[in-house]
C-alpha positions in Angstrom: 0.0 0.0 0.0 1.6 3.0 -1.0 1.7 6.5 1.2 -1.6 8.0 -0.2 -3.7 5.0 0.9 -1.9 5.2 4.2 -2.9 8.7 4.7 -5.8 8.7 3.7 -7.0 5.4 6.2 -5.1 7.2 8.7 -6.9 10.2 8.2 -10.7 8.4 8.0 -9.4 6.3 11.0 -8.3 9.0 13.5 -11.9 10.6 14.2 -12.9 6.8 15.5 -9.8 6.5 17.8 -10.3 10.2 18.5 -13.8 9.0 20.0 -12.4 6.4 21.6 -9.1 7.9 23.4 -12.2 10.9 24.7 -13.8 7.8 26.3 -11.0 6.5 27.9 -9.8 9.9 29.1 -13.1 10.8 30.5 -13.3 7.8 32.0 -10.4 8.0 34.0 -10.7 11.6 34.5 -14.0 12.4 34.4 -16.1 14.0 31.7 -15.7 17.4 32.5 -12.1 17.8 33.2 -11.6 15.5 29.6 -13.9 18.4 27.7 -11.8 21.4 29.4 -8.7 19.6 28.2 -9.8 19.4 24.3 -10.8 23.2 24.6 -7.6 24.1 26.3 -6.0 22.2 24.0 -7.7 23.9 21.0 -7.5 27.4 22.3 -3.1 26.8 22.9 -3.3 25.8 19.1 -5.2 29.1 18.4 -2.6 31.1 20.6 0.2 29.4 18.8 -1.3 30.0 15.0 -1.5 33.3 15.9 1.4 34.2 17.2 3.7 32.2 14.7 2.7 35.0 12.2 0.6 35.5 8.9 4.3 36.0 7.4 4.6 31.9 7.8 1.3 31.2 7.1 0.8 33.3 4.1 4.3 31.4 2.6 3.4 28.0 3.4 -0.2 28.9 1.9 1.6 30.1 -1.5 3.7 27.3 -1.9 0.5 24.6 -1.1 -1.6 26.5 -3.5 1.2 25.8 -6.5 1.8 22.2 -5.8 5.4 23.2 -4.6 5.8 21.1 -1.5 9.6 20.8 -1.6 9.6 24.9 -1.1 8.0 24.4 2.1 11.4 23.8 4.0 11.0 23.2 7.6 15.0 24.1 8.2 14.0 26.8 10.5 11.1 25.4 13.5 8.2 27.9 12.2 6.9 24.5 9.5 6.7 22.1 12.5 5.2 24.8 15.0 2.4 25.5 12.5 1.7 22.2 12.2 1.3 21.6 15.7 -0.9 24.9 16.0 -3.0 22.9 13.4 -3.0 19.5 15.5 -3.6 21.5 18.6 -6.7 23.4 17.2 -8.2 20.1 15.8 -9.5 18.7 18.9 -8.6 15.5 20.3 -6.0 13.9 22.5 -4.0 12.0 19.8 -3.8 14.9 17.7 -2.8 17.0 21.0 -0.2 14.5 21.9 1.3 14.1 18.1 1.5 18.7 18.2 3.1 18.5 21.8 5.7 16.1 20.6 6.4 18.3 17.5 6.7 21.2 20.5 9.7 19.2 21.6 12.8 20.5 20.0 15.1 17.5 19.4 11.5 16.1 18.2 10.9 18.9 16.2 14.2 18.3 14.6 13.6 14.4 13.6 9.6 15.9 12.0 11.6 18.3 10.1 14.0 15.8 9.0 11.7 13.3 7.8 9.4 15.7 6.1 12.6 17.0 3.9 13.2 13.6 2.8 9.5 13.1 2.1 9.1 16.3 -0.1 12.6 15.8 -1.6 11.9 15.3 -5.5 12.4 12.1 -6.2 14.4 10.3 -9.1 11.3 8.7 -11.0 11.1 7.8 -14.4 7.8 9.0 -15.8 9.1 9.8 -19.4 9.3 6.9 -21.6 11.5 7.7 -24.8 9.5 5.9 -28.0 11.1 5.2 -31.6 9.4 7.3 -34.1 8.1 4.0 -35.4 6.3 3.2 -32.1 4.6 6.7 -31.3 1.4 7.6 -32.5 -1.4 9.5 -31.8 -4.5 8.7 -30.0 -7.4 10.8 -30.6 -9.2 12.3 -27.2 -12.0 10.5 -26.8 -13.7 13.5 -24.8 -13.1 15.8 -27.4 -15.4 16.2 -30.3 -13.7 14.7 -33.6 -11.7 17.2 -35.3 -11.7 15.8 -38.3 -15.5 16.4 -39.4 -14.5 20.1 -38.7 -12.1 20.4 -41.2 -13.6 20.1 -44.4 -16.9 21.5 -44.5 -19.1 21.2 -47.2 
């Protein structure tokens, strides 16, 4: 299974174990005091989004709007502070415990690590070089024919 099918189970997954990690906090803790944590929680994300800058946010924004992931270089802390603004805000333990450990530095430093190596181009080979012999072309099949165009009479 490649990384896209990982994500995205990962990502319909979480708001079940979400569910489940509230049930088991409240449980232990109590309802109330498990509720007060998610909103703490989601108002230190707010604090922290707003305070890392619009300068930060308005960059990464740019470079996620043209497709240009690998310009989103986390060399400098801001990149894995946003993100755990954003985990903080989402509420939910897991999601607060994943944005605390990108709070830790030497932590911090592994995320940032791993995500350059993730959003490093990588050396595929997606052109395949044809003998003029073997190309032709194939006619769009969602376009209306061209041909009956051409000549009209």
């Amino acid at each position: 299974m490649n990384v896209a099918k990982w994500l995205l189970s990962g990502m319909l997954a979480l708001p079940l174990m979400e569910l489940v990690a509230f049930m088991v906090v409240a449980a232990l803790i109590g309802f109330g005091w498990a509720l007060a944590l998610i909103l703490a929680g989601s108002a230190v994300g707010f604090l922290i989004l707003c305070h890392a800058g619009g300068n930060h946010i308005e960059r990464v924004r740019v470079a996620v709007g043209n497709g240009n992931f690998a310009a989103l270089r986390t060399d400098s802390a801001v990149g894995s502070i946003l993100l755990a603004g954003i985990l903080l805000l989402v509420p939910g333990f897991i999601t607060d415990l994943l944005a605390l450990l990108l709070l830790v530095p030497p932590l911090r430093r592994l995320a940032a690590t791993g995500f350059d190596a993730f959003a490093a181009p990588r050396d595929r080979n997606d052109v395949v070089d044809l003998a003029p012999e073997q190309w032709h072309q194939v006619p769009d099949p969602s376009l209306p024919d061209q041909r009956r165009n051409e000549n009209p009479r």
